[in-house]
Backbone bond lengths (Angstrom), bond angles and torsions (degrees), N, CA, C in turn:
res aa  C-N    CA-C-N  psi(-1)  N-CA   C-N-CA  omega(-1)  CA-C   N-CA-C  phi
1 X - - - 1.452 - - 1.529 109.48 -
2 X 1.322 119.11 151.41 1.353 128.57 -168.38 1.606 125.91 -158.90
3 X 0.756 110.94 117.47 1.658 110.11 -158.50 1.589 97.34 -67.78
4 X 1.709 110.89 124.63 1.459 121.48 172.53 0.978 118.37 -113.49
5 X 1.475 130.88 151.92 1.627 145.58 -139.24 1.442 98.62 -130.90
6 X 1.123 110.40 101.57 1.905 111.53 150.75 1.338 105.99 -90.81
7 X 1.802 78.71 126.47 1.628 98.98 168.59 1.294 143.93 -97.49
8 X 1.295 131.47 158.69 1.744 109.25 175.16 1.728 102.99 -123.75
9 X 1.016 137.93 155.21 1.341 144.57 167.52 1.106 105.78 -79.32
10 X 1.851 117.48 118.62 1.889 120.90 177.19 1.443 91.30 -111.89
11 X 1.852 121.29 173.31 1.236 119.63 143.98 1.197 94.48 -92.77
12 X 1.375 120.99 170.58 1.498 131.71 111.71 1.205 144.68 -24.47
13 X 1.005 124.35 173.53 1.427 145.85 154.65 1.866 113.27 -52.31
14 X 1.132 105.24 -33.82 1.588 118.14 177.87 1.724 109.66 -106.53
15 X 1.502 109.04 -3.42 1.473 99.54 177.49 1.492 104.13 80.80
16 X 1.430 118.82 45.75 1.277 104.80 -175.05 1.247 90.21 -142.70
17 X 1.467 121.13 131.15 1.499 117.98 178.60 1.754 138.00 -70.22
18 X 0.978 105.35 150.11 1.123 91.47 -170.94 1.786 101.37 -138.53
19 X 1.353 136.42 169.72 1.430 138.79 134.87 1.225 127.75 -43.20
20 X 1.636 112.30 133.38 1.559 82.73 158.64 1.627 94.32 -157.80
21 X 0.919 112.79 138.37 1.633 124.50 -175.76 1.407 131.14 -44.17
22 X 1.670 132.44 110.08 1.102 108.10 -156.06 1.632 96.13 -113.43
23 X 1.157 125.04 -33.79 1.377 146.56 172.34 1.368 121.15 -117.16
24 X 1.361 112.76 178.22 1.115 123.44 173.16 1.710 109.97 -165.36
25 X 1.218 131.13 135.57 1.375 138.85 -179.05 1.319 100.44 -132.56
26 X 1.266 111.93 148.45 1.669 138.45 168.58 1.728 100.41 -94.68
27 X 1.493 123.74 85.54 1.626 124.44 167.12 1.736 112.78 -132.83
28 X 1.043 111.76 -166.99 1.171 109.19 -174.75 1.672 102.96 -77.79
29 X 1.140 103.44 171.33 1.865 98.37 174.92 1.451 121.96 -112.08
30 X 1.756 108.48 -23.39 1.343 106.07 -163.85 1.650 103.55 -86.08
31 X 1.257 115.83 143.90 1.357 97.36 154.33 1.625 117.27 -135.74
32 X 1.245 97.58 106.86 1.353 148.95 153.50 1.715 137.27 -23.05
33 X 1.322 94.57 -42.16 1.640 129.90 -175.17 1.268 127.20 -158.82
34 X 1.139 128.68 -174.02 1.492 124.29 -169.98 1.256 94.17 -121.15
35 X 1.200 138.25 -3.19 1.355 137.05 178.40 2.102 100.62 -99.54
36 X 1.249 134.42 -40.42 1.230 149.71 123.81 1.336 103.39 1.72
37 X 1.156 124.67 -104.40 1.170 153.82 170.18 2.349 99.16 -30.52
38 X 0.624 100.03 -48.40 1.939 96.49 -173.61 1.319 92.00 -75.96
39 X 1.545 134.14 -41.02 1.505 135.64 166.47 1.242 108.66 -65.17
40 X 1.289 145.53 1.79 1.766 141.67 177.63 1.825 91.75 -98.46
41 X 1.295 119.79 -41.86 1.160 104.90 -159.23 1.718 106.20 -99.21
42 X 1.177 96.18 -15.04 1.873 103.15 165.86 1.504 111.25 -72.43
43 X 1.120 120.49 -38.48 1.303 105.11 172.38 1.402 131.45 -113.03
44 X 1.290 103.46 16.77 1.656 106.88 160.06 1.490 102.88 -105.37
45 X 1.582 131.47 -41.32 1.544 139.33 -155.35 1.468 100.12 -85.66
46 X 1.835 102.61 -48.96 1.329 121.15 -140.92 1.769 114.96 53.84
47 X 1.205 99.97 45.06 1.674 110.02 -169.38 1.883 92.95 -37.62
48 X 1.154 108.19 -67.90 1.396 104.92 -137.24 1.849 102.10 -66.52
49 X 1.338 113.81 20.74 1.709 111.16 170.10 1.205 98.67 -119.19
50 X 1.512 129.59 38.18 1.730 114.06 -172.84 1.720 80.43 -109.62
51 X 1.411 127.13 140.47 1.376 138.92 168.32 1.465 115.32 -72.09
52 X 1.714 137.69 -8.52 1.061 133.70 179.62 1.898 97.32 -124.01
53 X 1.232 98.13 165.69 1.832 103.77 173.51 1.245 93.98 -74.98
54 X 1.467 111.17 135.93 1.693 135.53 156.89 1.799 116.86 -118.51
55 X 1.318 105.29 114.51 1.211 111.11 157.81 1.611 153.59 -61.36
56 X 0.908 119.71 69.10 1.823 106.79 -168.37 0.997 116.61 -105.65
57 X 1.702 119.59 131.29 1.413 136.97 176.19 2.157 95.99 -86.46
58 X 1.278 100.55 139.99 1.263 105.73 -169.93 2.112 91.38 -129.06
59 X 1.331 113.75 92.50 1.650 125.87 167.25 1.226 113.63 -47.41
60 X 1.380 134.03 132.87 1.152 141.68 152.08 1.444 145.57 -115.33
61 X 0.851 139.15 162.65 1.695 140.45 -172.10 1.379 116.80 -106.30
62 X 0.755 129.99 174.97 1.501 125.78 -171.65 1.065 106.76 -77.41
63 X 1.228 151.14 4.16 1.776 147.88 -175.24 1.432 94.59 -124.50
64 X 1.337 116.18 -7.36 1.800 112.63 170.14 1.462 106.87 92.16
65 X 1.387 122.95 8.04 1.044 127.55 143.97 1.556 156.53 -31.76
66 X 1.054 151.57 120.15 1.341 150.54 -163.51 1.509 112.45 -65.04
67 X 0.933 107.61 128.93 1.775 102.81 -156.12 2.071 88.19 -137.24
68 X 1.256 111.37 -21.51 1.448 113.40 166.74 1.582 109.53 146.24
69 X 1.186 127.64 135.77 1.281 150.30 174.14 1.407 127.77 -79.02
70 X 0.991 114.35 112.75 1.827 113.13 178.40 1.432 130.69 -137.66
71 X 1.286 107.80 128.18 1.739 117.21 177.19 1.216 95.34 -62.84
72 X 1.494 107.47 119.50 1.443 114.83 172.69 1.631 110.60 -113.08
73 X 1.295 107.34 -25.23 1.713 99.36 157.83 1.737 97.03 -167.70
74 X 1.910 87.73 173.43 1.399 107.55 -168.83 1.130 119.30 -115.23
75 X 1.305 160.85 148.18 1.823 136.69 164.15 1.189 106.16 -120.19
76 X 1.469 114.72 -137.65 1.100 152.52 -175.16 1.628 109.57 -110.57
77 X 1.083 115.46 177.06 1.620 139.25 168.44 1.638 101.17 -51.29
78 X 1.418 105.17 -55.14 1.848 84.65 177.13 1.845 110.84 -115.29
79 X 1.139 125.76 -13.73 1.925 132.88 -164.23 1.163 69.69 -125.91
80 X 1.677 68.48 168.91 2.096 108.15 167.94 1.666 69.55 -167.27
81 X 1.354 80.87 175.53 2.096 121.44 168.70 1.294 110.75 -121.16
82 X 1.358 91.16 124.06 1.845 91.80 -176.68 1.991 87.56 -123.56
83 X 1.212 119.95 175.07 1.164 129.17 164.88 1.346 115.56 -156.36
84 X 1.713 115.32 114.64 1.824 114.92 163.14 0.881 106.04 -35.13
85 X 1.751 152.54 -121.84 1.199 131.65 -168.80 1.609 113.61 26.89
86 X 1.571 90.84 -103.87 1.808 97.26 -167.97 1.511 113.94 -38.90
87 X 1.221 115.61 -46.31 1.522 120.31 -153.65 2.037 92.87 -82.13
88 X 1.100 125.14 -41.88 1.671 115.49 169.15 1.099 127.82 -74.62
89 X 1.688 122.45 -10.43 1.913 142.58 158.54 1.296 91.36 -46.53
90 X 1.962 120.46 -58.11 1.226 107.90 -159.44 1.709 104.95 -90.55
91 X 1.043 126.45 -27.00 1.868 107.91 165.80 1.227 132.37 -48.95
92 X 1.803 95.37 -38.73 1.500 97.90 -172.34 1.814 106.57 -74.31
93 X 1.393 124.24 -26.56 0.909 134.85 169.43 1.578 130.75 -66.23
94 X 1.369 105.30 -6.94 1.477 120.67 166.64 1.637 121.46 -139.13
95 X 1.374 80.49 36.44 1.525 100.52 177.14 1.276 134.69 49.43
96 X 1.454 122.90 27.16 1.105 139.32 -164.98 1.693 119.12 -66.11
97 X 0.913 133.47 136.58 1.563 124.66 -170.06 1.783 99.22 -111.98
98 X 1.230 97.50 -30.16 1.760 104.34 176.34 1.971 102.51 -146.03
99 X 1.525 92.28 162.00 1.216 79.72 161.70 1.845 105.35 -168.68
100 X 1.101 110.66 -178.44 1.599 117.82 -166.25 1.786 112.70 -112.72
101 X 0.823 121.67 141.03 1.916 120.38 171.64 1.603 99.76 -115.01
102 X 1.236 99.23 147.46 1.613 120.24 178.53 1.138 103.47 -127.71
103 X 1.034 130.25 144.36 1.924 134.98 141.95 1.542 102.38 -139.48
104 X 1.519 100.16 161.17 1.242 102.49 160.62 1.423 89.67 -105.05
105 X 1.962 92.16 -179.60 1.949 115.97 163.12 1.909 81.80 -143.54
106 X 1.839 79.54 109.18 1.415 93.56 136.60 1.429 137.14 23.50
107 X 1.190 79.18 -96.92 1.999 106.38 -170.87 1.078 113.77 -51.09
108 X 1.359 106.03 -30.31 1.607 106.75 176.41 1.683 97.44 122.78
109 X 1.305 104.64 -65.08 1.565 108.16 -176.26 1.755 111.88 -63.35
110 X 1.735 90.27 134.52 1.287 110.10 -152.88 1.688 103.62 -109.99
111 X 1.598 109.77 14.16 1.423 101.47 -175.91 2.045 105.18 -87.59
112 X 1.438 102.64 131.54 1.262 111.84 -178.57 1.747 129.39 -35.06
113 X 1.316 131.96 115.29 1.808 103.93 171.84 1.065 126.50 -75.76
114 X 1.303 136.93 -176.94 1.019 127.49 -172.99 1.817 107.18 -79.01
115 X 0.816 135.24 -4.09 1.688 151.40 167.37 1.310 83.48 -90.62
116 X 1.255 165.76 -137.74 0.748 139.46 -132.12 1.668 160.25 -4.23
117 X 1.473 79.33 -59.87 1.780 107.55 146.74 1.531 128.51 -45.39
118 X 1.753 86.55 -62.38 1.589 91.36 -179.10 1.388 111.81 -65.30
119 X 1.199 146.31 -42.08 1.196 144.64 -148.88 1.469 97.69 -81.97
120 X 1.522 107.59 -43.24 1.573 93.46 175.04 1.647 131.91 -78.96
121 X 1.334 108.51 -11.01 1.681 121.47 163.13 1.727 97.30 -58.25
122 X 1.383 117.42 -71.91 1.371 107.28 172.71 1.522 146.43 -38.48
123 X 1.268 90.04 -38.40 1.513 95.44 175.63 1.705 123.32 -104.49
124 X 1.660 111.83 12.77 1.190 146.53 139.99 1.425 114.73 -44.14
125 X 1.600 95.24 -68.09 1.323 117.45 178.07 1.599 124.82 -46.57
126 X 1.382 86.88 -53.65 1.664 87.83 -179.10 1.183 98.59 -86.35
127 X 1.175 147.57 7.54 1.751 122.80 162.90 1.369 93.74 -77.76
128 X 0.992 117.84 -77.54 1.455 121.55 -179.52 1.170 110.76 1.17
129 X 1.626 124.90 -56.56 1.404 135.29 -164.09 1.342 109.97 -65.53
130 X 1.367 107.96 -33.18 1.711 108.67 -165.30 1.823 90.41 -106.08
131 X 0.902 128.41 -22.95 1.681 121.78 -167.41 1.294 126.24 95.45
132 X 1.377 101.10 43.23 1.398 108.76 -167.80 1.625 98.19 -142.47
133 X 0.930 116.62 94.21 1.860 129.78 -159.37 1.774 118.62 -77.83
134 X 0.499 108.93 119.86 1.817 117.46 -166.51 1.598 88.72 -76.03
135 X 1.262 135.75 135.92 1.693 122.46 175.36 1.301 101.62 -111.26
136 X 1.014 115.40 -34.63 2.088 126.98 -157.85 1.197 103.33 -130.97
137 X 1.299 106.35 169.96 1.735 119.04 151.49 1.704 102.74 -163.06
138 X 1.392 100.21 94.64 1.853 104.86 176.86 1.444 116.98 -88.50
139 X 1.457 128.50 113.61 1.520 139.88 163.65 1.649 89.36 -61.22
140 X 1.671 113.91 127.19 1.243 106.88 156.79 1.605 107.48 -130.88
141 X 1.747 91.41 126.93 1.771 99.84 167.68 0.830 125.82 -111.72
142 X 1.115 146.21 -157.86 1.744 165.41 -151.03 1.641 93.43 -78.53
143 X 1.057 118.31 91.69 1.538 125.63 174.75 1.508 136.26 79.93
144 X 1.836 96.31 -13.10 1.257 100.21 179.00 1.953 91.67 -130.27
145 X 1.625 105.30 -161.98 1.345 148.10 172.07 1.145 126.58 -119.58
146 X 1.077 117.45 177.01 1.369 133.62 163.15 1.261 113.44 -154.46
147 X 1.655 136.37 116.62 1.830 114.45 170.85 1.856 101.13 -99.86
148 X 1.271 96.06 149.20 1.745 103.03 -169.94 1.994 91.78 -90.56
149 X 1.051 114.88 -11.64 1.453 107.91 159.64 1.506 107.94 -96.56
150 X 0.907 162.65 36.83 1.418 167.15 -126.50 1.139 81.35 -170.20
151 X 1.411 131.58 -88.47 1.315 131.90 -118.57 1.792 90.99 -124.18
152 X 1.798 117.04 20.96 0.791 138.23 132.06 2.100 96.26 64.16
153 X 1.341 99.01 38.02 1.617 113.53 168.84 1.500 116.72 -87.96
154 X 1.490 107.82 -4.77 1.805 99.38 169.92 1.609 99.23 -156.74
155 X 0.893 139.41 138.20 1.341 164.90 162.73 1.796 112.79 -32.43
156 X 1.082 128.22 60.13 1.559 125.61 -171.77 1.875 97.99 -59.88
157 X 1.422 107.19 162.43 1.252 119.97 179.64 1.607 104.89 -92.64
């Protein structure tokens, strides 16, 4: 067990961003699996009882370690807006070498949309570019998961 840090993105005083600590949970750190990983965010988020889509980018270290967690966007009942940009500002900023995306849906049902997909081919993409590797992307619903490398719906690097 290891105490993990959700983060939020502040500026400064100069407009320059920085971290800054919004939480903290006592869970395991590594993640290991995609089943691992749906248990990190159930019991720090309890993702799968939030009534709107929540986004979280989850940073890692080279041993796959928890390096810091972040709401990177929020929606509605079925969308949200996420953006590469924002969501790799904050990896590269917590030093992330890889990292994982979570959302839940609502409804419970955890099979991917087709926006789904795409957004994560893209923002695959651009880690790639900078060196900062996207590994997963888990839909979590009402008791279960889904990993989009699992069930092998987008191409991880």
């Amino acid at each position: 067990m290891k105490k993990i840090k959700e983060y939020q993105m502040m500026l400064n005083e100069n407009r320059i961003p920085y971290l800054e600590t919004q939480k903290s949970f006592l869970c395991e750190s590594k993640c290991n699996s995609p089943a691992n990983v749906a248990n990190i965010m159930e019991s720090c988020f309890r993702i799968s009882d939030l009534p709107e889509e929540h986004i979280y980018a989850i940073a890692l270290n080279t041993k796959n370690q928890i390096t810091g967690i972040f709401e990177v966007g929020k929606g509605t009942v079925n969308c949200s807006l996420i953006s590469a940009r924002e969501i790799l500002i904050r990896m590269l900023l917590a030093g992330a070498v890889s990292f994982i995306l979570c959302h839940n849906h609502p409804s419970g049902d955890t099979n991917p949309s087709q926006e789904d997909i795409q957004i994560t081919e893209s923002i695959g993409k651009a880690g790639s570019l900078i060196g900062v590797s996207l590994l997963d992307h888990l839909i979590i619903g009402e008791k279960n998961y889904t990993s989009l490398r699992e069930i092998q719906a987008v191409t991880f690097e």
